[in-house]
PDB file with SEQRES, HELIX, SHEET and CRYST1 records, atoms N, CA, C and O in Angstrom:
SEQRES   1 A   78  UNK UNK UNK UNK UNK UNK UNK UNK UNK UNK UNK UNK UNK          
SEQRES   2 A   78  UNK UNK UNK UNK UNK UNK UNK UNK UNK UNK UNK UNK UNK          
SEQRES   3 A   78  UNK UNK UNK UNK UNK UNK UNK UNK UNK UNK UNK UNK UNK          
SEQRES   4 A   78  UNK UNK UNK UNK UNK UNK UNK UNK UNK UNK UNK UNK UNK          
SEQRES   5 A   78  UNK UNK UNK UNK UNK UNK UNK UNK UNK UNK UNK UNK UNK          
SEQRES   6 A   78  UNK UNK UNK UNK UNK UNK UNK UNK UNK UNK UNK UNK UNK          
HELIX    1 AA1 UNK A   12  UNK A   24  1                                  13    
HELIX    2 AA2 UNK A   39  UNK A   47  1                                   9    
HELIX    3 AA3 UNK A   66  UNK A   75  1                                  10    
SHEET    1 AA1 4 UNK A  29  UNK A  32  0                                        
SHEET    2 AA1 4 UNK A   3  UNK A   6  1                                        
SHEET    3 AA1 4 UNK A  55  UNK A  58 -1                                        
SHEET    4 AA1 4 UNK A  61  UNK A  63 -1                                        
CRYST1    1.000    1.000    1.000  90.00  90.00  90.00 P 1           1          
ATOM      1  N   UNK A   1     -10.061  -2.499 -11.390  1.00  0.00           N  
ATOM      2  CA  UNK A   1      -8.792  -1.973 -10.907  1.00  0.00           C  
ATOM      3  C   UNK A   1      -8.324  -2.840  -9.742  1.00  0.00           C  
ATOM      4  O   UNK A   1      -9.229  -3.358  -9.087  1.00  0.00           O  
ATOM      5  N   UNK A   2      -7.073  -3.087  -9.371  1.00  0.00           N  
ATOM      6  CA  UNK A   2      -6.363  -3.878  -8.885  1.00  0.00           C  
ATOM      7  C   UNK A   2      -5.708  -3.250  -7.861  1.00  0.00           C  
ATOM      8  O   UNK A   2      -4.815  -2.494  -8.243  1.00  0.00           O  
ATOM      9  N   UNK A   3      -5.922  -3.349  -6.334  1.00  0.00           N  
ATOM     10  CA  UNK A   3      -5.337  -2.507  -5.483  1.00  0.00           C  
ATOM     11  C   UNK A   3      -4.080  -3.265  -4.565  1.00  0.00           C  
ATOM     12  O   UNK A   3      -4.514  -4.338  -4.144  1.00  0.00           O  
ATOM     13  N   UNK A   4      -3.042  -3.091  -4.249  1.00  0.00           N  
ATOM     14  CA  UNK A   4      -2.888  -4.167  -3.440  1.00  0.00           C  
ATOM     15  C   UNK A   4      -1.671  -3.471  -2.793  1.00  0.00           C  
ATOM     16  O   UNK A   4      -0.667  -3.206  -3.455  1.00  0.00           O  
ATOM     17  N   UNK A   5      -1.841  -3.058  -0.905  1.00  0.00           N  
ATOM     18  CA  UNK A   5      -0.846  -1.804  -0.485  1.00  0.00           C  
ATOM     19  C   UNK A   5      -0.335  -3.084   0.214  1.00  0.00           C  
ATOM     20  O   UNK A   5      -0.927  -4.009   0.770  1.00  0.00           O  
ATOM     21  N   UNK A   6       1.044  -2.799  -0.022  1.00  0.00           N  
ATOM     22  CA  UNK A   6       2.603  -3.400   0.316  1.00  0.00           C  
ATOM     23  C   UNK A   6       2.821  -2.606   2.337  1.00  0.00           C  
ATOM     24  O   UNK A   6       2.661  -1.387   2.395  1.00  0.00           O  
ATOM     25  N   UNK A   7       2.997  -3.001   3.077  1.00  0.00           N  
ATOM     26  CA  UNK A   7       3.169  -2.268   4.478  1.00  0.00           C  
ATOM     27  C   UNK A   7       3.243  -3.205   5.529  1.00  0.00           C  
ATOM     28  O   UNK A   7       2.898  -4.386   5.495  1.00  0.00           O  
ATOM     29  N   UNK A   8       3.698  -2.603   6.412  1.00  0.00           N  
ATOM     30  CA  UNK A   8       3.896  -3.698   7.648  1.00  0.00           C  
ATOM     31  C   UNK A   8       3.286  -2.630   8.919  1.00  0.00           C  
ATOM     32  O   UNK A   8       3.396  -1.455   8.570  1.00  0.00           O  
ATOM     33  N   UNK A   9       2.820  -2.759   9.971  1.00  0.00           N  
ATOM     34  CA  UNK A   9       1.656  -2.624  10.773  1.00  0.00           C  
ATOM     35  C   UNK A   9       2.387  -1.392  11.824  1.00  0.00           C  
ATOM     36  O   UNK A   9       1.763  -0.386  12.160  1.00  0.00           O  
ATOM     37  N   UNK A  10       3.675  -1.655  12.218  1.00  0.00           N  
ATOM     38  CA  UNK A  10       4.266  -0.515  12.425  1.00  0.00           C  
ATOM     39  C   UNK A  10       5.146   0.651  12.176  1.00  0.00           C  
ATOM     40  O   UNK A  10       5.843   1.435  12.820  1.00  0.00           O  
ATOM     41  N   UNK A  11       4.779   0.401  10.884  1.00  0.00           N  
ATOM     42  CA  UNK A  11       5.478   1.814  10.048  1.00  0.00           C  
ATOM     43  C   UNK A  11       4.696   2.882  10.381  1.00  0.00           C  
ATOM     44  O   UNK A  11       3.477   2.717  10.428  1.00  0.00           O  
ATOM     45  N   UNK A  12       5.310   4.248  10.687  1.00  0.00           N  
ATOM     46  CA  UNK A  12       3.817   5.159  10.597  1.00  0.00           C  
ATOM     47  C   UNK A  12       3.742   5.872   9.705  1.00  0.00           C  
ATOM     48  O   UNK A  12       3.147   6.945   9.808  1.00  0.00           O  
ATOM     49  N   UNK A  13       4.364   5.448   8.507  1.00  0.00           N  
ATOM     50  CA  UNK A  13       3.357   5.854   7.375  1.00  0.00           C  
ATOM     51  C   UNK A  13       2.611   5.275   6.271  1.00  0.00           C  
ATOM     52  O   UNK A  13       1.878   5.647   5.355  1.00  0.00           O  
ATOM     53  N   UNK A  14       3.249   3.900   6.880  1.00  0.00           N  
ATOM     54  CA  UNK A  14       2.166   2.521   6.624  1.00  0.00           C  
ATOM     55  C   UNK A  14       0.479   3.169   6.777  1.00  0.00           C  
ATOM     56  O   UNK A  14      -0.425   3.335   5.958  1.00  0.00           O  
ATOM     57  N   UNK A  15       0.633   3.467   8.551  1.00  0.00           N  
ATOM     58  CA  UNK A  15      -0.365   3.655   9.535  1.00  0.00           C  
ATOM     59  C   UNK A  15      -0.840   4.562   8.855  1.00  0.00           C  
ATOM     60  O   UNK A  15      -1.943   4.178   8.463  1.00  0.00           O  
ATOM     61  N   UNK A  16      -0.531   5.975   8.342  1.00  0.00           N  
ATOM     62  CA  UNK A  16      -1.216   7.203   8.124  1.00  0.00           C  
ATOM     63  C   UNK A  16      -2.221   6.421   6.691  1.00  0.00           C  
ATOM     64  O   UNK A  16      -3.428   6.654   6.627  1.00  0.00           O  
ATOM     65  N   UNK A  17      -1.676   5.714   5.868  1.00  0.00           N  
ATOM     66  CA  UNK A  17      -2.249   5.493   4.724  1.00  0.00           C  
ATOM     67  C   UNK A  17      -3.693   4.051   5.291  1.00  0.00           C  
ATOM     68  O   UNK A  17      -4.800   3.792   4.818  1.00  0.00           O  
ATOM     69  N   UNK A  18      -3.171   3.656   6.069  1.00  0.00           N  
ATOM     70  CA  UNK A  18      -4.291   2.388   6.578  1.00  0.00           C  
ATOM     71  C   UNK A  18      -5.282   3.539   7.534  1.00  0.00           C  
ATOM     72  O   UNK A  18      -6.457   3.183   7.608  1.00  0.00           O  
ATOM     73  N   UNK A  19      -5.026   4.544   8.088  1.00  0.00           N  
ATOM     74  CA  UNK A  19      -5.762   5.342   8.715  1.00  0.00           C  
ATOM     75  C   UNK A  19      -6.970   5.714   7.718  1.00  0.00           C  
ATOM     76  O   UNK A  19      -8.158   5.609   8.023  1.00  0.00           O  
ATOM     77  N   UNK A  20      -6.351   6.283   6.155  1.00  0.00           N  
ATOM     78  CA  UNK A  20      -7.285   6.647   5.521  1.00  0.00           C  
ATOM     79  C   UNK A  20      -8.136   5.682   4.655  1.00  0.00           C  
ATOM     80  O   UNK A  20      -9.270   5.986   4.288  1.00  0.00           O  
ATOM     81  N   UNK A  21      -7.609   4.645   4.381  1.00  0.00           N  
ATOM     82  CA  UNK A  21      -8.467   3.615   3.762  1.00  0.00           C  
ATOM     83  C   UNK A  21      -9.512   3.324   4.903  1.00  0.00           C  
ATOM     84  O   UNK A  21     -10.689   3.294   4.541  1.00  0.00           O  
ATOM     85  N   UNK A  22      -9.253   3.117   6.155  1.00  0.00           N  
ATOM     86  CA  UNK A  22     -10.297   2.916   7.037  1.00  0.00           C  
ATOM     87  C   UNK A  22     -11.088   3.832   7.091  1.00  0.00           C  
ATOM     88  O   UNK A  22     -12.199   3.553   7.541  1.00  0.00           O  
ATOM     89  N   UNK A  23     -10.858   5.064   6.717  1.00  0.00           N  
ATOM     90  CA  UNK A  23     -11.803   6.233   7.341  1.00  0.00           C  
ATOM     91  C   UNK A  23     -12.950   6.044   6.064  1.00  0.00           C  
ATOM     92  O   UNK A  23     -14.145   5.775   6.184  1.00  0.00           O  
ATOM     93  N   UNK A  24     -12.285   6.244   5.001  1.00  0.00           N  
ATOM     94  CA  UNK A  24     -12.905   6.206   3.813  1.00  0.00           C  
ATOM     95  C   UNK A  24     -14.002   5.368   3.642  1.00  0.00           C  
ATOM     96  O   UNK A  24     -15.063   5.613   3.069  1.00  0.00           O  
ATOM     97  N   UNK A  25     -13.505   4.000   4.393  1.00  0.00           N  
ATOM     98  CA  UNK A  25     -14.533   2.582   4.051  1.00  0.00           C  
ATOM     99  C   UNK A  25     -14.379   1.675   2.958  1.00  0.00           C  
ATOM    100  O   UNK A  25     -15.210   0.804   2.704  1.00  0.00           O  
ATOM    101  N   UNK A  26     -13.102   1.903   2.164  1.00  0.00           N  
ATOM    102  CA  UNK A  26     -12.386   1.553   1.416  1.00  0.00           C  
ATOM    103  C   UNK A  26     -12.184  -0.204   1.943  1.00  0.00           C  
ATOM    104  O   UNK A  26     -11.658  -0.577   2.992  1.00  0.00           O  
ATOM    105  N   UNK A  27     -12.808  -1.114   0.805  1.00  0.00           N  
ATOM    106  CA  UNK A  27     -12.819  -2.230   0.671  1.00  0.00           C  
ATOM    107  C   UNK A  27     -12.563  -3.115  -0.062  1.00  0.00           C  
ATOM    108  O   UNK A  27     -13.047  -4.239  -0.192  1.00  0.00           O  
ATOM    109  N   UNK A  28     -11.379  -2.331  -0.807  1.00  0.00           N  
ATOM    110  CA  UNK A  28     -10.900  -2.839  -2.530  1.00  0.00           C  
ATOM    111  C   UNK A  28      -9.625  -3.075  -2.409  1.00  0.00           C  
ATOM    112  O   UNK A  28      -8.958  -3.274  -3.424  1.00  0.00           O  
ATOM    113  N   UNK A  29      -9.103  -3.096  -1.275  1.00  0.00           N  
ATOM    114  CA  UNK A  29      -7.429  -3.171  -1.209  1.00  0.00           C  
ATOM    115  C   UNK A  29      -6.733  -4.108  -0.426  1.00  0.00           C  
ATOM    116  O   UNK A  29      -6.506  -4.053   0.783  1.00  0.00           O  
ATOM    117  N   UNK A  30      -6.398  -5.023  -1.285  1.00  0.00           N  
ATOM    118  CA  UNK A  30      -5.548  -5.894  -0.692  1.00  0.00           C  
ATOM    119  C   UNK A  30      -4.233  -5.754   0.107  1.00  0.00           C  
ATOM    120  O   UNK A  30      -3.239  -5.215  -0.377  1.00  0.00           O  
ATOM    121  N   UNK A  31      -4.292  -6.433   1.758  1.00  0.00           N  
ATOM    122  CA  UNK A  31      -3.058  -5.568   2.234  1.00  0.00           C  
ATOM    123  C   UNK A  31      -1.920  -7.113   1.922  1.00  0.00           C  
ATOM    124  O   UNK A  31      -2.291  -8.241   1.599  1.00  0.00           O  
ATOM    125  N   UNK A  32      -0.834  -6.735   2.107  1.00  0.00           N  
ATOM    126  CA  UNK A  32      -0.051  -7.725   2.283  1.00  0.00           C  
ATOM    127  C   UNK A  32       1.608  -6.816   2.701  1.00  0.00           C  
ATOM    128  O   UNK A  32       2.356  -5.974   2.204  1.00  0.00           O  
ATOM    129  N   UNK A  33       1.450  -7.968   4.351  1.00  0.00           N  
ATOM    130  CA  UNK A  33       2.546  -7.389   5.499  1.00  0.00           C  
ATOM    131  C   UNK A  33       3.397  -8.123   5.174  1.00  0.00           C  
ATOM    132  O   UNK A  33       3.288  -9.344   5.059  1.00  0.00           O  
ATOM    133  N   UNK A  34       4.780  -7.172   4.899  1.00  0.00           N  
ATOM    134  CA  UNK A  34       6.180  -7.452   4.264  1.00  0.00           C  
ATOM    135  C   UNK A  34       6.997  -7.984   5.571  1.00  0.00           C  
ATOM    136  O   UNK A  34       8.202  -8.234   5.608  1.00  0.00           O  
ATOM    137  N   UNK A  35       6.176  -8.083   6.498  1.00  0.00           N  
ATOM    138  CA  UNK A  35       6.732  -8.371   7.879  1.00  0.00           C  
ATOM    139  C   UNK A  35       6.519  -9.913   8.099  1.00  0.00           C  
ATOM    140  O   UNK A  35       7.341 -10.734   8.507  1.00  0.00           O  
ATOM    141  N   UNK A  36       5.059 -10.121   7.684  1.00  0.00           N  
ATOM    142  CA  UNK A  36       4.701 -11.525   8.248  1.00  0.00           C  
ATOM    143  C   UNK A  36       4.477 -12.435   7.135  1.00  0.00           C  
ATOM    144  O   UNK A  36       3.986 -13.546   7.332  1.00  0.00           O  
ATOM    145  N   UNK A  37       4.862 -11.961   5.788  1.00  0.00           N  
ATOM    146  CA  UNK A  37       5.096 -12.816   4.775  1.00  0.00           C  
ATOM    147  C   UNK A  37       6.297 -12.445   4.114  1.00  0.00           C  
ATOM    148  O   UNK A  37       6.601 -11.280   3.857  1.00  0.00           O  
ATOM    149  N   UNK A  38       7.207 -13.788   3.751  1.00  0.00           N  
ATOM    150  CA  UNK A  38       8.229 -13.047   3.160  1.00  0.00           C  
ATOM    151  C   UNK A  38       8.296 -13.359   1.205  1.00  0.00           C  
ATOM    152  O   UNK A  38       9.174 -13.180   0.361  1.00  0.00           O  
ATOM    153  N   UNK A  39       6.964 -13.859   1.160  1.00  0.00           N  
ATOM    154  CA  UNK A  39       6.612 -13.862  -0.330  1.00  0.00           C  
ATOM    155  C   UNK A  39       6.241 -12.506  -0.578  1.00  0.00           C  
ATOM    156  O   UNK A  39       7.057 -11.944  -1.308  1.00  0.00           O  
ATOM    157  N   UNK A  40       5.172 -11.709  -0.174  1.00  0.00           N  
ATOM    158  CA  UNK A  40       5.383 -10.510   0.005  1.00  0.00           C  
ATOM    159  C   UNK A  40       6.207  -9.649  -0.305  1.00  0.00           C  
ATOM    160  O   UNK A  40       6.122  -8.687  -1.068  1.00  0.00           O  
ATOM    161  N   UNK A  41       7.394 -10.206   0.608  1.00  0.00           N  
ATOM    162  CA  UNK A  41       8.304  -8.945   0.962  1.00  0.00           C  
ATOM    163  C   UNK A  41       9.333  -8.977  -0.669  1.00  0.00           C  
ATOM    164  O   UNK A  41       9.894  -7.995  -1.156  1.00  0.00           O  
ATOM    165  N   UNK A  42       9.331 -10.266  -1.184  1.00  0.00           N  
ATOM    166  CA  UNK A  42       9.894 -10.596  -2.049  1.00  0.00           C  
ATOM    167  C   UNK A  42       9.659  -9.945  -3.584  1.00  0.00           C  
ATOM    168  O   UNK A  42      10.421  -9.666  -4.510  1.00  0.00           O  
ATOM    169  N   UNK A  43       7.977  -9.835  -3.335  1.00  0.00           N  
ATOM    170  CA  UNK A  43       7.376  -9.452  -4.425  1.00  0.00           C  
ATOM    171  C   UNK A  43       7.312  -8.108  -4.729  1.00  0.00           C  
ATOM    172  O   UNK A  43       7.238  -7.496  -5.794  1.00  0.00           O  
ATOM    173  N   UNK A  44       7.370  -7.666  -3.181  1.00  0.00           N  
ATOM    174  CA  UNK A  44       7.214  -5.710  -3.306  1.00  0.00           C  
ATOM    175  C   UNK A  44       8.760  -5.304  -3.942  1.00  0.00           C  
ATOM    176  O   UNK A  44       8.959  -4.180  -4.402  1.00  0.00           O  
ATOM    177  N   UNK A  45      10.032  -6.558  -3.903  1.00  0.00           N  
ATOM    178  CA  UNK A  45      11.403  -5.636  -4.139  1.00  0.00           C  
ATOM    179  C   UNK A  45      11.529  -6.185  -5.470  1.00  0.00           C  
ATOM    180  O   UNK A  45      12.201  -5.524  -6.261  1.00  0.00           O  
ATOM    181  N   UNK A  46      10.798  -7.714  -6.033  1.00  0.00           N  
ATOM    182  CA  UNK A  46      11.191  -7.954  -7.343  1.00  0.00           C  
ATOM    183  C   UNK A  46      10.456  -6.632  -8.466  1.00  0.00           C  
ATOM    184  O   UNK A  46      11.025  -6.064  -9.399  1.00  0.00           O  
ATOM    185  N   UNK A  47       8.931  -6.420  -7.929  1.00  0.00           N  
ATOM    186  CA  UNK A  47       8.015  -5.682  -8.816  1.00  0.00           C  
ATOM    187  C   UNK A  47       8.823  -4.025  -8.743  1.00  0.00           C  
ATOM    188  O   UNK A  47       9.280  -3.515  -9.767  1.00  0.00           O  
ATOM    189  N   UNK A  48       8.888  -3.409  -7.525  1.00  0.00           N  
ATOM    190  CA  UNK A  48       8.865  -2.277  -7.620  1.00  0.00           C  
ATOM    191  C   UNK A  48      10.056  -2.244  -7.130  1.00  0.00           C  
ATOM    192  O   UNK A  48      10.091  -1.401  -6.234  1.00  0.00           O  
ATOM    193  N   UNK A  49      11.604  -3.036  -7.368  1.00  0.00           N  
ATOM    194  CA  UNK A  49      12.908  -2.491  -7.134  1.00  0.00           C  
ATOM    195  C   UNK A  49      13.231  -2.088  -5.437  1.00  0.00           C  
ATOM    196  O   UNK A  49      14.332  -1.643  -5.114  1.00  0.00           O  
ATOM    197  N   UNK A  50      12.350  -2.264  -4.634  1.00  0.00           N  
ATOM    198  CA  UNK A  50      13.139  -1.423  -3.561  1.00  0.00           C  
ATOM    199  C   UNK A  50      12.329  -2.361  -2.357  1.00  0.00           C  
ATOM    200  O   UNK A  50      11.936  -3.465  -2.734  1.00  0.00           O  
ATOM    201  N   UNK A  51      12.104  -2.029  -1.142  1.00  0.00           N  
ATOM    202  CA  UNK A  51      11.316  -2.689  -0.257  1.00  0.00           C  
ATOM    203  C   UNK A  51      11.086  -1.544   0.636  1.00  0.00           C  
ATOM    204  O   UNK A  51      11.417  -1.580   1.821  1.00  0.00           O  
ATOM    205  N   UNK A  52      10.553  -0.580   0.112  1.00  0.00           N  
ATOM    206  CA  UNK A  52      10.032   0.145   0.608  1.00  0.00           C  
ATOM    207  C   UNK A  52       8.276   1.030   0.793  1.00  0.00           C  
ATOM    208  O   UNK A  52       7.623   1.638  -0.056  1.00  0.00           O  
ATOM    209  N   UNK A  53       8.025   0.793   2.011  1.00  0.00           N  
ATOM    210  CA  UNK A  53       6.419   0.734   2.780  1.00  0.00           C  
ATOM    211  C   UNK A  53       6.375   2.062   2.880  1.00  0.00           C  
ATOM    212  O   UNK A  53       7.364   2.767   2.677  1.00  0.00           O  
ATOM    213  N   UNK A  54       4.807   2.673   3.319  1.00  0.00           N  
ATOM    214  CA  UNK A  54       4.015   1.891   2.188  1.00  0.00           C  
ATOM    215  C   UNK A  54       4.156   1.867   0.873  1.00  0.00           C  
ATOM    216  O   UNK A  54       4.664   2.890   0.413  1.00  0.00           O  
ATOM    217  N   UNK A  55       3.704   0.533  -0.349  1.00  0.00           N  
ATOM    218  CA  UNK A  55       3.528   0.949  -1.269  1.00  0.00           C  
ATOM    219  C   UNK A  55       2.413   0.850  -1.853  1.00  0.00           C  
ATOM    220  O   UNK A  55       1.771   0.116  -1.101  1.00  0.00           O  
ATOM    221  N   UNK A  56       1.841   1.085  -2.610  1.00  0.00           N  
ATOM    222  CA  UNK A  56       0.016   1.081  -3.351  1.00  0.00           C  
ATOM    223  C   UNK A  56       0.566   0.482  -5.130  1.00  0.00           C  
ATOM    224  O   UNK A  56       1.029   1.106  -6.085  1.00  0.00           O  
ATOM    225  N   UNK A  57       0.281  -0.766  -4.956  1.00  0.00           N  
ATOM    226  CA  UNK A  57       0.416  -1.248  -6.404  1.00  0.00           C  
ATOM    227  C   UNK A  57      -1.311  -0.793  -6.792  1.00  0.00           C  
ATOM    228  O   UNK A  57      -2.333  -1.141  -6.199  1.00  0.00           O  
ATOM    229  N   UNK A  58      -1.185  -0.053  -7.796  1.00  0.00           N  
ATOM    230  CA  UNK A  58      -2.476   0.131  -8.627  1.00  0.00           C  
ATOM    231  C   UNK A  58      -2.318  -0.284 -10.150  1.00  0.00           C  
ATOM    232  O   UNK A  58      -1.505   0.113 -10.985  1.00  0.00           O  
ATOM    233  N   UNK A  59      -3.052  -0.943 -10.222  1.00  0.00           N  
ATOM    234  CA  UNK A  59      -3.061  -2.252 -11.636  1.00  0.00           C  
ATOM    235  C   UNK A  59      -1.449  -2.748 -11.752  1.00  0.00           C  
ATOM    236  O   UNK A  59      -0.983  -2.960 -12.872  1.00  0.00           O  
ATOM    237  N   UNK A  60      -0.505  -2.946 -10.368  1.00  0.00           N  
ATOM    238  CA  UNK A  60       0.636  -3.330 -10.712  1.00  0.00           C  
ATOM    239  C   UNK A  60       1.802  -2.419 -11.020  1.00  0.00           C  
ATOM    240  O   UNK A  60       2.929  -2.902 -11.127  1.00  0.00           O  
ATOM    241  N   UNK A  61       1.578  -1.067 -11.174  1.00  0.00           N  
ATOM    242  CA  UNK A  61       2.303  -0.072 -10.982  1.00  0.00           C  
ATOM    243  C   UNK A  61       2.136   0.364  -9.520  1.00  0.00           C  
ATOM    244  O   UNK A  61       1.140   0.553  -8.822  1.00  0.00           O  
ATOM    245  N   UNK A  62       3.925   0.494  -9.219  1.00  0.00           N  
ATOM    246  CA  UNK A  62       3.836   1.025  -7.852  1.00  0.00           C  
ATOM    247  C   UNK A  62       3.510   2.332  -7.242  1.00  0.00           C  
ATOM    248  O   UNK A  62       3.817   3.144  -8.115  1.00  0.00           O  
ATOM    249  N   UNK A  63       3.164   2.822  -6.466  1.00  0.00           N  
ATOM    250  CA  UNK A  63       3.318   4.231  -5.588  1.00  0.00           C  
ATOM    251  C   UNK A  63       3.537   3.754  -4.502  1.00  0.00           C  
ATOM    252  O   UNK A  63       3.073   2.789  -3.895  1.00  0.00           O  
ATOM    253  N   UNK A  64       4.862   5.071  -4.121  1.00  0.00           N  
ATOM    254  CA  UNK A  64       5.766   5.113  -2.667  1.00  0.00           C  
ATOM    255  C   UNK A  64       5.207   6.272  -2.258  1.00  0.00           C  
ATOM    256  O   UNK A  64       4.416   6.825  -3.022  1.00  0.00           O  
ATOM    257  N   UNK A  65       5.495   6.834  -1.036  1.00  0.00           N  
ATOM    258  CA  UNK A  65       5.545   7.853  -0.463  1.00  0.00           C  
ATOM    259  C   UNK A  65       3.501   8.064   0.257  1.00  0.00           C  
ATOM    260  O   UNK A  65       2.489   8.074  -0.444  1.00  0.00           O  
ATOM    261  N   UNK A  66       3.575   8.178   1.590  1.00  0.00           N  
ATOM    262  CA  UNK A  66       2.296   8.086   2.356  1.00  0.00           C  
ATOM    263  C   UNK A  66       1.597   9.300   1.483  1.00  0.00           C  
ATOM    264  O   UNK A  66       0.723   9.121   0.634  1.00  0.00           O  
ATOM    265  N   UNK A  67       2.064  10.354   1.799  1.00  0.00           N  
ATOM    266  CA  UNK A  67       1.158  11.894   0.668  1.00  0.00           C  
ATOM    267  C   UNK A  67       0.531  11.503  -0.146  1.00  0.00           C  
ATOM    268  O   UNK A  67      -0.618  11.932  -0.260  1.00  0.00           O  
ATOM    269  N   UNK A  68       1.070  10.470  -1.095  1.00  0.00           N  
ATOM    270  CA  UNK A  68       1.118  10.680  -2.924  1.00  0.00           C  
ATOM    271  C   UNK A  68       0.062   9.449  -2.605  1.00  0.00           C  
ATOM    272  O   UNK A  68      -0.839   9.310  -3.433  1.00  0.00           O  
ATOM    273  N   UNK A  69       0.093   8.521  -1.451  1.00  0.00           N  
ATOM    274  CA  UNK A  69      -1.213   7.682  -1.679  1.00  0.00           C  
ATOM    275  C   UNK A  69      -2.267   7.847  -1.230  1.00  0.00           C  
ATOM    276  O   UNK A  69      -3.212   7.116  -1.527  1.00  0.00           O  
ATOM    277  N   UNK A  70      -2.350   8.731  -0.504  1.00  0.00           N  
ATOM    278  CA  UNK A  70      -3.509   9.497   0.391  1.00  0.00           C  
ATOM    279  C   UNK A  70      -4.132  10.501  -0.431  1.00  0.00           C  
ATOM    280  O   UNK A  70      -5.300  10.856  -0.267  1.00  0.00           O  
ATOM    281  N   UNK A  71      -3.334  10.978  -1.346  1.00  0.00           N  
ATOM    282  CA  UNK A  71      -3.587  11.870  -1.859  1.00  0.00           C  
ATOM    283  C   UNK A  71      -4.594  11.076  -2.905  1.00  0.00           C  
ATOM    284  O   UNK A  71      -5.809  11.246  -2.801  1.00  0.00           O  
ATOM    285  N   UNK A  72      -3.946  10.048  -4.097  1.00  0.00           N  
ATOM    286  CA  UNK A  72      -4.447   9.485  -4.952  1.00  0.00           C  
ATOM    287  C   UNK A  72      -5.709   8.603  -4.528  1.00  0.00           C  
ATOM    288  O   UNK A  72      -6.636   8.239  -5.251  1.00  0.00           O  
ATOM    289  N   UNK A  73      -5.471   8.310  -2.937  1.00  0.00           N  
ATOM    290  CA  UNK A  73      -6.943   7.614  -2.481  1.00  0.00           C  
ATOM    291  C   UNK A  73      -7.950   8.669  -2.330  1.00  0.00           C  
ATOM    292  O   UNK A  73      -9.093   8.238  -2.483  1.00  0.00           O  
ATOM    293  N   UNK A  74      -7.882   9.721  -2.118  1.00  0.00           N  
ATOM    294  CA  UNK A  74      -8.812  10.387  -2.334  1.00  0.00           C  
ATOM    295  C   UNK A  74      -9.583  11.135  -3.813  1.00  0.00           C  
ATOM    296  O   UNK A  74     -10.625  11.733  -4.083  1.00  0.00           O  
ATOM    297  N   UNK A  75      -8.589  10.761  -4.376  1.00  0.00           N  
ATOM    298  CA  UNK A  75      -8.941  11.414  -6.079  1.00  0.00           C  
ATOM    299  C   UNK A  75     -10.080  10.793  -6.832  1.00  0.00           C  
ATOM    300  O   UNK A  75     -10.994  11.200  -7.549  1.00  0.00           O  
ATOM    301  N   UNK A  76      -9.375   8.892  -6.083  1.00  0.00           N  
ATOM    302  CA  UNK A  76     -10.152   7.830  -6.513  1.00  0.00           C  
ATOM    303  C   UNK A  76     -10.688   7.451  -5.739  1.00  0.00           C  
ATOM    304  O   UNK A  76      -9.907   6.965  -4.920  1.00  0.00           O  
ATOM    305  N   UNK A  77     -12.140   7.313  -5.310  1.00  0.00           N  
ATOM    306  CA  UNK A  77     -13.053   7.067  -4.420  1.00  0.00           C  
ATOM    307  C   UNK A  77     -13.064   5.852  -5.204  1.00  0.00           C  
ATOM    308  O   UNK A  77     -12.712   5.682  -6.372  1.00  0.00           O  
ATOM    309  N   UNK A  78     -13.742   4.667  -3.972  1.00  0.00           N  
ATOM    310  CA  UNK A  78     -14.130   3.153  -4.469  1.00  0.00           C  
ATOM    311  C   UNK A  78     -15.304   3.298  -5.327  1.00  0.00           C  
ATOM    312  O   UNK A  78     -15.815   2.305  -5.846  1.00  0.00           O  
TER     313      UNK A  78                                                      
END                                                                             
């Protein structure tokens, strides 16, 4: 599985979702900041239409919204 969360460092609900990957110990997720790359930023609006943080590409399908990835990070343990 293919993780790779779309966010930039001061969003806070970037933060709430990097809060829980850290807590977790979660070591499968590629971050990439829409702030300090703008290939990135390019890729989060060509793939998933919008440029909006956080997002959780899982196998390349997107998820928006901090809940719905916190939620799904916990469903799916590493």
């Amino acid at each position: 599985m293919t993780l790779k969360l779309y966010m930039f460092e001061t969003c806070p609900y970037c933060r709430k979702v990097i809060n829980e990957i850290e807590a977790s110990g979660r070591t499968d997720i590629e971050y990439h900041n829409i702030h300090k790359n703008e290939e990135d930023r390019l890729e989060l609006i060509r793939v998933g239409g919008k440029q909006q943080v956080p997002c959780l590409f899982v196998d390349g399908k997107p998820m928006y919204e901090s809940d719905d990835i916190v939620e799904w990070l916990r469903a799916n343990p590493q």
